[in-house]
N, C-alpha and C positions, 0 to 999 in steps of 0.2 A: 759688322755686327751692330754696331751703333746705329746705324739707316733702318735695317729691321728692329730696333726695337724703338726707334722713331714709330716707323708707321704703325706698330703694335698697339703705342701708346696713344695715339691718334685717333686709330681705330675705337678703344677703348673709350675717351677721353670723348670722341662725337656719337658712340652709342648712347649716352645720356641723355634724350631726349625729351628736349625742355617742355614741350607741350604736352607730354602724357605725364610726365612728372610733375609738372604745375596742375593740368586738370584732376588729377588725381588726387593729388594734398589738398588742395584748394578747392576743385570744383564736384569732386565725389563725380568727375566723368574721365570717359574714355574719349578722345575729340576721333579717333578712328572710325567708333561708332555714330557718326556726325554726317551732315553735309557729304562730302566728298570721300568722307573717309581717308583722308590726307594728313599725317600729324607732323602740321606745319603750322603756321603764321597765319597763313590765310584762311584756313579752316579752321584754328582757333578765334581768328575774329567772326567769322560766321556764326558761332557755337561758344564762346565766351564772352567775347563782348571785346572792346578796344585795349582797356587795359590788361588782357591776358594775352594778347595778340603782341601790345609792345614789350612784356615782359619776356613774351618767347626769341622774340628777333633779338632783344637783347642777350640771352640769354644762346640763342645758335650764332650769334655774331662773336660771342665770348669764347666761348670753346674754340673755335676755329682761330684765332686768333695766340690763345695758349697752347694747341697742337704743334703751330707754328714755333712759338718761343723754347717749347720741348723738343721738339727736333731741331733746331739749332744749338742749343744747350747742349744737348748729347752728341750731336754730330760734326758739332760746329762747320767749318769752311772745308768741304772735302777738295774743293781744287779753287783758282783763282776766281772771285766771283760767283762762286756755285754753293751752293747749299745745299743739298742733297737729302739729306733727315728732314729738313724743313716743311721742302716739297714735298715728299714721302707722306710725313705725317699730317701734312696740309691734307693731300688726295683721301687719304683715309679716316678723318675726321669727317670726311664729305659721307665715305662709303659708310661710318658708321652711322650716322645722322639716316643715310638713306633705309641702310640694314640693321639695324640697330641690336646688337648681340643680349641686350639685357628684357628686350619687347618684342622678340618672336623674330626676329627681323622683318620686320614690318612697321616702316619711319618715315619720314618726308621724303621732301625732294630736295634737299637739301641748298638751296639757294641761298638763303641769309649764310652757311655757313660756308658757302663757296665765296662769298662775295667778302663774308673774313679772310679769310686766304687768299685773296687777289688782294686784299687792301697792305697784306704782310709783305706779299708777294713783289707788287708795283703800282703803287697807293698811282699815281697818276692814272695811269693803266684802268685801273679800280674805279675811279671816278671818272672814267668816258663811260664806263660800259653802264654804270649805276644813270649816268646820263641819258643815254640810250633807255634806260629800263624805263625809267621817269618821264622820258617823253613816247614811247611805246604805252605805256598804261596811260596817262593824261588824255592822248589821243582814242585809245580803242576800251580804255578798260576793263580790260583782260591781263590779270597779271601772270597768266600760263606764258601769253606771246612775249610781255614786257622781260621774263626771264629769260627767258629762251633766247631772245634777241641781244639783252644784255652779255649774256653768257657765252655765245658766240661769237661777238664782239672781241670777247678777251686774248685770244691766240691770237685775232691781226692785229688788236693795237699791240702787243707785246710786241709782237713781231716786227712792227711799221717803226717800235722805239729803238728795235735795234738789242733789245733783251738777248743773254743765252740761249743757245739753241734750246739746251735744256730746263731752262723758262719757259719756254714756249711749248715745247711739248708738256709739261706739267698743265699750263694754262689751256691748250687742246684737250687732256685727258679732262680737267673740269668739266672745260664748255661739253664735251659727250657724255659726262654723268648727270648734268642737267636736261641737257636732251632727253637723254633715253629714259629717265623718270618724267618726263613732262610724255610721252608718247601718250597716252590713254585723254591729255588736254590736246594735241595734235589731231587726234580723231575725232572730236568734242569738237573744234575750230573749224573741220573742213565741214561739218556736219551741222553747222551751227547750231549748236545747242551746249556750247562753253558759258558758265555764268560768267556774269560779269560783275568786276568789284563792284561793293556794297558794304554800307556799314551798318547795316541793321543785320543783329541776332538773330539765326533763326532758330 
């Protein structure tokens, strides 16, 4: 009972998304109706500017991080090494960010807040794949690929550390929610016609 009401509150808890809630107080917009139509980080800095862009990463980096503390609080250590709520509510603070229960379910792609939850997760871990992203954008300038790559990354370094099974499967169901919301930038990439980061407003 404790694990489900982990990922309830997760869910819940990454439905609050930070870039319609910001554009909206603050910017009298919808960043959906924007660029990409994406309401995320990146499409907020396309369409707000830099600093609503850091406030959002800060901001999906938070929740995931408290999903995290809330499902081990409630669930604490369900067997040696394992955390179970943790995870749970990790995965579904992602799914809320993505589907967002309070915004039509229609939200990002949730990467700042997965990369919260790898860092609760297996902050080592967390900072290869952030590595990986850092130098995948640097190089191509595309932060569809830099995710994607990152986030892929995270089942085998967890895996190569020798993590729980059940680590590793949490950190595979990640990397596949980042995936499969990055699908519509995959078809944009084979097609060339993916933007590439920029920090001017549009």
């Amino acid at each position: 009972m404790m694990i489900v009401l982990s990922a309830v509150a997760g869910y819940l808890l990454g439905s609050v998304n930070t870039s319609l809630v910001l554009g909206k107080l603050f910017y009298k917009k919808d960043v959906r109706q924007y660029g990409s139509g994406n309401a995320g980080a990146t499409n907020t800095l396309r369409t707000l500017g830099k600093t609503a862009a850091l406030l959002v990463v800060a901001g999906d980096f938070l929740k995931g991080v408290l999903a995290c503390l809330i499902g081990r609080w409630l669930a604490g250590e369900t067997s040696p090494g394992i955390y179970a709520g943790e995870y749970c509510s990790g995965i579904m603070a992602v799914v809320g960010h993505n589907w967002p229960l309070y915004f039509g379910f229609k939200g990002g792609k949730g990467v700042a807040t997965a990369f919260s939850v790898a860092v609760m997760l297996s902050p080592i871990a967390a900072l290869v794949c952030l590595a990986c992203f850092i130098l995948v954008v640097a190089v191509t300038r595309y932060v569809s690929l830099g995710s994607m790559v990152g986030g892929a990354a995270f089942p085998i370094v967890v895996w190569i550390m020798g993590e729980p099974l059940f680590l590793v499967l949490t950190a595979a169901v990640l990397a596949i929610l980042i995936i499969f919301r990055h699908s519509s930038n995959i078809r944009r990439l084979l097609e060339g016609s993916e933007k590439k980061l920029s920090f001017r407003r549009t």
